[in-house]
OpenMM code with the backbone's topology and positions (N, CA, C; nanometers):
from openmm import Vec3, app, unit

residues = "UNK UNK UNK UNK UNK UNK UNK UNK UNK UNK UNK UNK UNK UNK UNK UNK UNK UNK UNK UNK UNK UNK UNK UNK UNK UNK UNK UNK UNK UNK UNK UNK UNK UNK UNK UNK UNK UNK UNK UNK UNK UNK UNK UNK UNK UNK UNK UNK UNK UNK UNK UNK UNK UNK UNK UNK UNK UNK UNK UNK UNK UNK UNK UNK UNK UNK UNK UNK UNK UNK UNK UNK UNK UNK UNK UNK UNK UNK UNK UNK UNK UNK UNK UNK UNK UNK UNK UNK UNK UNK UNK UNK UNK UNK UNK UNK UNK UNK UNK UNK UNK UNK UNK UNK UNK UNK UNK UNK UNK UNK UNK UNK UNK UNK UNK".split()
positions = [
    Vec3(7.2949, 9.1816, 11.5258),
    Vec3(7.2980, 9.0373, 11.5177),
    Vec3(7.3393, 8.9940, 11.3773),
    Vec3(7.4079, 8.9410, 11.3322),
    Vec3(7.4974, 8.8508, 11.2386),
    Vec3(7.3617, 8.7647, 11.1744),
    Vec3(7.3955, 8.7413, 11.0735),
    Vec3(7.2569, 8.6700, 10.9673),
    Vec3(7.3198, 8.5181, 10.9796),
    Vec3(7.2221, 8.4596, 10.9818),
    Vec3(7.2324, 8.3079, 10.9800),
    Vec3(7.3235, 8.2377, 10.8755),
    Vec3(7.4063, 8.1362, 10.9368),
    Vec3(7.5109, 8.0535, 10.8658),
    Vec3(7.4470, 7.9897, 10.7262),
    Vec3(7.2644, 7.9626, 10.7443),
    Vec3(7.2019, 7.9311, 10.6127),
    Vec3(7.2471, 8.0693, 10.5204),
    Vec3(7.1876, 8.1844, 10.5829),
    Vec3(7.2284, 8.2885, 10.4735),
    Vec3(7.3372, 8.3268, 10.4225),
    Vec3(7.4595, 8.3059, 10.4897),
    Vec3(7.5685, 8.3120, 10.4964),
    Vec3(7.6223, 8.2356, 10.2992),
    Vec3(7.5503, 8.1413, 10.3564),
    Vec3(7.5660, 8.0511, 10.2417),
    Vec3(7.5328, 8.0278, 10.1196),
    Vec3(7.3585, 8.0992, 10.1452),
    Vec3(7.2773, 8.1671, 10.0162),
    Vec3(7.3848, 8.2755, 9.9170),
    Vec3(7.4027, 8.3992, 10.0090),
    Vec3(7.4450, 8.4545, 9.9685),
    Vec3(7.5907, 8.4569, 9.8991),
    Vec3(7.6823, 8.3843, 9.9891),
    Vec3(7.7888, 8.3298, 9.8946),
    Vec3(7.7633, 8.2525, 9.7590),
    Vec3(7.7015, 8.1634, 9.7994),
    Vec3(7.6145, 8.1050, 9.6260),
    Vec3(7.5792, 8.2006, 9.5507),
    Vec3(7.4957, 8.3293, 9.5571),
    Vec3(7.4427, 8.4160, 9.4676),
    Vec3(7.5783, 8.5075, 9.4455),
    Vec3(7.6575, 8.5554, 9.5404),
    Vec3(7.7588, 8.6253, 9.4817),
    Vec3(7.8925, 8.5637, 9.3903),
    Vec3(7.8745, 8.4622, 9.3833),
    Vec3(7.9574, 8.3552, 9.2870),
    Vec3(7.9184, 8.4013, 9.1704),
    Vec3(7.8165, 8.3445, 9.1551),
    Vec3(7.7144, 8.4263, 9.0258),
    Vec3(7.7405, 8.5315, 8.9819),
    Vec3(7.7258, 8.6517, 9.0180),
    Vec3(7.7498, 8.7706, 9.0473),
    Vec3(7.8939, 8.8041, 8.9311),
    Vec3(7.9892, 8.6945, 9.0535),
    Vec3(8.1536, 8.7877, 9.0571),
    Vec3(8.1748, 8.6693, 8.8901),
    Vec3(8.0968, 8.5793, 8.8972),
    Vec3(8.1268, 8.5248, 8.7279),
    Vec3(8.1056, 8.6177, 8.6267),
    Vec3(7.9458, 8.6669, 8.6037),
    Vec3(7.9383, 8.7949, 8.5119),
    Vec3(8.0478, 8.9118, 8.5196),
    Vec3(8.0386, 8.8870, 8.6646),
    Vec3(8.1105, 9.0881, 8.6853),
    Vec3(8.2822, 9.0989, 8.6722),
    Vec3(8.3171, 8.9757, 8.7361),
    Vec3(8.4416, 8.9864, 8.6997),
    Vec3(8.5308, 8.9566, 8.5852),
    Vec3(8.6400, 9.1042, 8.5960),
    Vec3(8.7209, 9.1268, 8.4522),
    Vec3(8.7674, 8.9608, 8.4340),
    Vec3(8.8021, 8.9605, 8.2843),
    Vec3(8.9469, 8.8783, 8.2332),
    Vec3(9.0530, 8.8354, 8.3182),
    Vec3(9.0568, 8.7013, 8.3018),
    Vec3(9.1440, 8.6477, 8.3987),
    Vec3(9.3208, 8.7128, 8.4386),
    Vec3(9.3565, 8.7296, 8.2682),
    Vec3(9.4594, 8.8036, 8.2567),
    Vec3(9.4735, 8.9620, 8.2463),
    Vec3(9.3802, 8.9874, 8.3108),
    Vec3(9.3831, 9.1376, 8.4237),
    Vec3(9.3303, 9.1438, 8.5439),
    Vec3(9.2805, 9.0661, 8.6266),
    Vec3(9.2789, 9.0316, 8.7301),
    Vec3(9.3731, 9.0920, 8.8637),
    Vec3(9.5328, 9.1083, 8.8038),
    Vec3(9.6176, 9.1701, 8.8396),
    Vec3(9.6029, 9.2956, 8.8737),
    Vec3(9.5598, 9.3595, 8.8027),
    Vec3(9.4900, 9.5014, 8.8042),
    Vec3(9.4222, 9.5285, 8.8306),
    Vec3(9.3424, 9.4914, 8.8463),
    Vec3(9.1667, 9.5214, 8.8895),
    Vec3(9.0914, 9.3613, 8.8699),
    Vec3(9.0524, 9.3589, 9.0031),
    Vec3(8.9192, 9.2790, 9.0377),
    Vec3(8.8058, 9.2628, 9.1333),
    Vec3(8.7495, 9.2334, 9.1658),
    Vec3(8.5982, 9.2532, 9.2448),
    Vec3(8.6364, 9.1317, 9.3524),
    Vec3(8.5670, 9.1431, 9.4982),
    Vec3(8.5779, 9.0489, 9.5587),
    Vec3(8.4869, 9.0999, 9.6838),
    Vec3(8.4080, 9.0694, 9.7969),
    Vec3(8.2968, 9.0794, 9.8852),
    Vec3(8.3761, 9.0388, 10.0246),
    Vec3(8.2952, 9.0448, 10.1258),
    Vec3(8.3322, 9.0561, 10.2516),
    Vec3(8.1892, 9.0508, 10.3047),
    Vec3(8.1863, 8.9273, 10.3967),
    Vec3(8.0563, 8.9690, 10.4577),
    Vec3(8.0757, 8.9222, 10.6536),
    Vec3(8.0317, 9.0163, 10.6754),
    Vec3(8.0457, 9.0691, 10.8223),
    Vec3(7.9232, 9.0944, 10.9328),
    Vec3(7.9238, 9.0453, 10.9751),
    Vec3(7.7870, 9.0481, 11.0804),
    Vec3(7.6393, 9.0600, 11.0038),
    Vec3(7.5793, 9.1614, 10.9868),
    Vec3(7.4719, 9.1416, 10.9084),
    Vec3(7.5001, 9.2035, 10.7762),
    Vec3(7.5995, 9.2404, 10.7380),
    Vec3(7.6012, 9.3356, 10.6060),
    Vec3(7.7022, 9.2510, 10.5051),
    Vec3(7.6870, 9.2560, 10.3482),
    Vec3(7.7473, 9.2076, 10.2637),
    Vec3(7.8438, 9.3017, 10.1684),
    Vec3(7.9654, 9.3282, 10.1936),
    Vec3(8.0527, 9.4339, 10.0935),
    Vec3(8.0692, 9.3813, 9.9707),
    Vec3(8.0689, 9.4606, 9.8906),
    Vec3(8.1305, 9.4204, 9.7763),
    Vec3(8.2289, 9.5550, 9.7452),
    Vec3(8.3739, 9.4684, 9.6852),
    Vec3(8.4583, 9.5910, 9.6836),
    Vec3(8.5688, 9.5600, 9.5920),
    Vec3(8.6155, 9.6505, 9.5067),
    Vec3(8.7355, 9.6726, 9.3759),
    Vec3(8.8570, 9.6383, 9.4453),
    Vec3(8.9796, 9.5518, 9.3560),
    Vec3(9.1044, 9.5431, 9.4238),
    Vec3(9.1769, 9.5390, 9.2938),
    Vec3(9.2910, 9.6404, 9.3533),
    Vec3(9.3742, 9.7164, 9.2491),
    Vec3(9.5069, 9.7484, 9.3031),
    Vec3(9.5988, 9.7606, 9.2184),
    Vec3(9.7064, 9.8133, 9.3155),
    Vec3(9.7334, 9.9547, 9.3506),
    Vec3(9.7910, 9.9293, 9.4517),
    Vec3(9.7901, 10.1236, 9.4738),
    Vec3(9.8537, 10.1654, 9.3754),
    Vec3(9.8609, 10.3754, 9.3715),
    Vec3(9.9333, 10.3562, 9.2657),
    Vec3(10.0759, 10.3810, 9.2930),
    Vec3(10.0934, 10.4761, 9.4403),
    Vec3(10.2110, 10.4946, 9.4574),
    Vec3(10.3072, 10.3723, 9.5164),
    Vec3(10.2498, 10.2502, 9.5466),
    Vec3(10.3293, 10.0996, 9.5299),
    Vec3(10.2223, 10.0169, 9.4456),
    Vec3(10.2697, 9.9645, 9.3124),
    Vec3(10.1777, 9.8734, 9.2623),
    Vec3(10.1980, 9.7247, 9.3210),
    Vec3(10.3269, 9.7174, 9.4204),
    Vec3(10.2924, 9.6006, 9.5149),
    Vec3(10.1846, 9.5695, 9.5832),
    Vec3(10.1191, 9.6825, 9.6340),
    Vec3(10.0530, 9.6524, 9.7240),
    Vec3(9.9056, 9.6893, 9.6904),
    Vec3(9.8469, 9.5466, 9.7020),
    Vec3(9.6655, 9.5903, 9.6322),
    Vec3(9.5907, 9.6974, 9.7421),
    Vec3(9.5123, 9.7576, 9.7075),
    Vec3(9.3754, 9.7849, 9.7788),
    Vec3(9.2355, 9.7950, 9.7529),
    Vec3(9.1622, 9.7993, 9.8607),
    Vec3(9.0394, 9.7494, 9.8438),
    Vec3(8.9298, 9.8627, 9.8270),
    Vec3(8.8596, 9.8299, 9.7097),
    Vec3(8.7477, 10.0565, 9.7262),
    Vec3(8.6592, 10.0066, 9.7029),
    Vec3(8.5857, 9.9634, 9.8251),
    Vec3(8.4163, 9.9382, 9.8766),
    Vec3(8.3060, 10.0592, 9.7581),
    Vec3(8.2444, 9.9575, 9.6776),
    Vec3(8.1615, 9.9977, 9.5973),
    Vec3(7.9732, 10.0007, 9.6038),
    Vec3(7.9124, 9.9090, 9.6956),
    Vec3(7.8086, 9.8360, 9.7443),
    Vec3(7.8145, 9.7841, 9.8479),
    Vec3(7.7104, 9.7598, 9.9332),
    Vec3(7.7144, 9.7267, 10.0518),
    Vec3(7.5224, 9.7353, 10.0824),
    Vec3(7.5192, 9.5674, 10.1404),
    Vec3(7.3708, 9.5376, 10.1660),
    Vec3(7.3910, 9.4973, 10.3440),
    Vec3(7.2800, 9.5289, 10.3876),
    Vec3(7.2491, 9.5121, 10.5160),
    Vec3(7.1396, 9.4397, 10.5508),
    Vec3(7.1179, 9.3576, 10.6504),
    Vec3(7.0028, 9.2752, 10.6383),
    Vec3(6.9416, 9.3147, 10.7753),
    Vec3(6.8002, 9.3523, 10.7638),
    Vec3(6.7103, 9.4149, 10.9076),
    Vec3(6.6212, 9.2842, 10.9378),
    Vec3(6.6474, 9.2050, 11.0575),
    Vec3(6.6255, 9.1090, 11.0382),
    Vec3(6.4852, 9.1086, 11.1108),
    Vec3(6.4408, 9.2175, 11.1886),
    Vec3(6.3062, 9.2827, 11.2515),
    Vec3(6.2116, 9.3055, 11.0843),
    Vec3(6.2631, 9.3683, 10.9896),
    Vec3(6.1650, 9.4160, 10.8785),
    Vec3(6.1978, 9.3202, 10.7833),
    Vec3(6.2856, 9.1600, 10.8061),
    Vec3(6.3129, 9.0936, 10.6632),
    Vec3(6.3451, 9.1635, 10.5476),
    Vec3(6.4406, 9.2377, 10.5992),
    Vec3(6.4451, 9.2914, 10.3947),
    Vec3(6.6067, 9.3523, 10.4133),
    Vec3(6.6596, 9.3845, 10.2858),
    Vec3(6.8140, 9.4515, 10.2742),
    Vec3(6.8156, 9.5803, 10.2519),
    Vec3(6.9056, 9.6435, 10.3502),
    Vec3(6.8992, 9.8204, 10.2900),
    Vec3(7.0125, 9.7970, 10.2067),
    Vec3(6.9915, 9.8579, 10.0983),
    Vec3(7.1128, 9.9035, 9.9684),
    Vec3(7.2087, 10.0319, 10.0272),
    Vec3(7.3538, 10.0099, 10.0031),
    Vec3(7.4344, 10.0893, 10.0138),
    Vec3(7.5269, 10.1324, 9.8977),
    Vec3(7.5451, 10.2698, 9.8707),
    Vec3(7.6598, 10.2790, 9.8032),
    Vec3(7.7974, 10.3812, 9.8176),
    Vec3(7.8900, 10.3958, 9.7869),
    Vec3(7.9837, 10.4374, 9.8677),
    Vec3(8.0321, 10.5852, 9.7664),
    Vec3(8.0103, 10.7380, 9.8557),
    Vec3(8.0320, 10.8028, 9.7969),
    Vec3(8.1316, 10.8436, 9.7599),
    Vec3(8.1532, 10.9736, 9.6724),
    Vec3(8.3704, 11.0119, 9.6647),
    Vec3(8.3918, 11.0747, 9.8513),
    Vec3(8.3065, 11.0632, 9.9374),
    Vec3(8.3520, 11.1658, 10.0638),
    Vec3(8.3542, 11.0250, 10.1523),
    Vec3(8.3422, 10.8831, 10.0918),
    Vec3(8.4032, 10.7458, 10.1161),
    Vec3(8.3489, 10.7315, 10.2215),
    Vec3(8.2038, 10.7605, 10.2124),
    Vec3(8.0468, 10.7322, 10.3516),
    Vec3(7.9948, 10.6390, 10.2533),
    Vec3(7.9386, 10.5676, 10.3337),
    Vec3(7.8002, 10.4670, 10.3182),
    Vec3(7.6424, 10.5429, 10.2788),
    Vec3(7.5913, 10.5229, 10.1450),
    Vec3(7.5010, 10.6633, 10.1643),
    Vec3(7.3423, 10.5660, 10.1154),
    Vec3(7.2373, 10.5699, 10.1487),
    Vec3(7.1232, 10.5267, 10.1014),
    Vec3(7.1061, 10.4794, 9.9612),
    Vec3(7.1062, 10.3685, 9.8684),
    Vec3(7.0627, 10.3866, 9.7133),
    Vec3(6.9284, 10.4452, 9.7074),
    Vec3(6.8989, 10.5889, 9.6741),
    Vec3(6.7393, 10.6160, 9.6673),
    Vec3(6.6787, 10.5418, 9.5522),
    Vec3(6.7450, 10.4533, 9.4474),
    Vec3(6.6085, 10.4253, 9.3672),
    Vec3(6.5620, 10.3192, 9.4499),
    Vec3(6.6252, 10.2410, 9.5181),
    Vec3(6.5831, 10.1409, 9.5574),
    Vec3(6.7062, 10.0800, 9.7113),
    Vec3(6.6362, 10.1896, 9.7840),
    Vec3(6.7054, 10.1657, 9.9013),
    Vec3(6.6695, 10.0336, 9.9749),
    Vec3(6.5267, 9.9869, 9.9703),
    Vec3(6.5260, 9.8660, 10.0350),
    Vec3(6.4808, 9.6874, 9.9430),
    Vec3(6.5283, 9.6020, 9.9430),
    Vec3(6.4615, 9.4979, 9.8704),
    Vec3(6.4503, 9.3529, 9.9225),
    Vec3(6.3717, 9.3182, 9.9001),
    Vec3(6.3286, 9.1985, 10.0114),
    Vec3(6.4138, 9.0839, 10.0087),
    Vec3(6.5333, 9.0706, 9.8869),
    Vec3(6.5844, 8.9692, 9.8552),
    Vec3(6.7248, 8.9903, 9.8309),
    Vec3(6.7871, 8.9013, 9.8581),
    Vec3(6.9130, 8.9491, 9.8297),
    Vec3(6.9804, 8.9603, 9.6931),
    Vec3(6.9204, 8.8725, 9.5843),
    Vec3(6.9175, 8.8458, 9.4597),
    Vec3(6.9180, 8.9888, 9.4273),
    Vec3(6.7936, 9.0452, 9.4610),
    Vec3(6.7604, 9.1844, 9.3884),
    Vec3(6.8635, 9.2647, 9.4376),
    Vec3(6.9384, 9.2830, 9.4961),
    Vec3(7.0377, 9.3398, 9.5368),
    Vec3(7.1752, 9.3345, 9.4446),
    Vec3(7.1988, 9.2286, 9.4318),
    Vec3(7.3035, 9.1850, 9.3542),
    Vec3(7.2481, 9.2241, 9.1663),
    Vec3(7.0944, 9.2203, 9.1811),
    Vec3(7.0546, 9.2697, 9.0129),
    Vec3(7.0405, 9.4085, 9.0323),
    Vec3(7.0392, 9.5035, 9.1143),
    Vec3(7.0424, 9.6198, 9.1165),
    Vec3(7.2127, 9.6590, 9.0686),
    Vec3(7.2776, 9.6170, 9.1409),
    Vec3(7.4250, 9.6572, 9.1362),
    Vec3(7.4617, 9.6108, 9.0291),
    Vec3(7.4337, 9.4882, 8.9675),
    Vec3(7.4748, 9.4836, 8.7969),
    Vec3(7.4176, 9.5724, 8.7114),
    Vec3(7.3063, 9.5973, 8.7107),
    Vec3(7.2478, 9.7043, 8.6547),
    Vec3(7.3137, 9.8511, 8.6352),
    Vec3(7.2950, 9.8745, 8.7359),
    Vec3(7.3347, 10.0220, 8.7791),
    Vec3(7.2890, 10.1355, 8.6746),
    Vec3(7.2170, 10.1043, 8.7444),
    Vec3(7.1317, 10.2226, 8.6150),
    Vec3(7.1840, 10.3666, 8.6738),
    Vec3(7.1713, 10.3708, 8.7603),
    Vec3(7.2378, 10.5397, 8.8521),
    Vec3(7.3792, 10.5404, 8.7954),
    Vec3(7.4533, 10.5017, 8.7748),
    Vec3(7.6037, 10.5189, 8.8031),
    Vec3(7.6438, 10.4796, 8.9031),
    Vec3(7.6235, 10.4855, 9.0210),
    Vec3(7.6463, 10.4653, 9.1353),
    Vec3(7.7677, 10.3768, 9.2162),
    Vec3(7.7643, 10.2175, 9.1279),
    Vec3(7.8489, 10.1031, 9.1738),
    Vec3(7.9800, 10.1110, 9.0917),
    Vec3(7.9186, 10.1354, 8.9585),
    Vec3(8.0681, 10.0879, 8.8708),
    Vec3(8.1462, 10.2208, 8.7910),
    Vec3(8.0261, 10.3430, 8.8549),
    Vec3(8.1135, 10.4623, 8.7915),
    Vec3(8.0137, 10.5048, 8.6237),
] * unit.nanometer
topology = app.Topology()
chain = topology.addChain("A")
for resn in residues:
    res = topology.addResidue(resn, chain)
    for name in ("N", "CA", "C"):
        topology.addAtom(name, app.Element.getBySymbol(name[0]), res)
């Protein structure tokens, strides 16, 4: 089941936030920038760059990814390995808020999101 059009909306508000801190310089943008996707119950967040063998053509490398269990109220944390699976964050696989989600992934204390 798909999360409510209220949340829909929360969360676009908080990832605004987010992509203000997180995202590069306007005048590299071209090259690399951050941008989200949110899809039934889960929220992507993902790098866009150009390929390298056409720098015409951008692509997208899913870095984070929250899910919302709407039976347990809370978000499972995702992060995306080099074998390009969806894998558990163990420090903090689950968090009740979506905020904390978005302060985990700025953080990144693991390495995990930004390398």
């Amino acid at each position: 089941m798909a999360i409510s059009e209220f949340e829909v909306k929360r969360c676009e508000r908080e990832i605004q936030k987010f992509l203000d801190v997180q995202r590069p310089p306007a005048h590299i943008r071209n090259e690399v920038d951050f941008s989200y996707r949110i899809e039934n119950q889960s929220v992507e967040l993902f790098e866009i760059r150009p390929e390298w063998k056409n720098p015409e053509k951008k692509i997208e490398i899913p870095f984070a990814k929250a899910t919302f269990v709407k039976k347990e109220k809370l978000w499972k944390i995702y992060w995306q390995r080099q074998d390009l699976k969806w894998h558990s964050y163990k420090p903090a696989p689950r968090v009740r808020y979506f905020e904390e989600f978005l302060s985990i992934v700025s953080e990144d204390a693991e390495g995990c999101f930004f390398g």
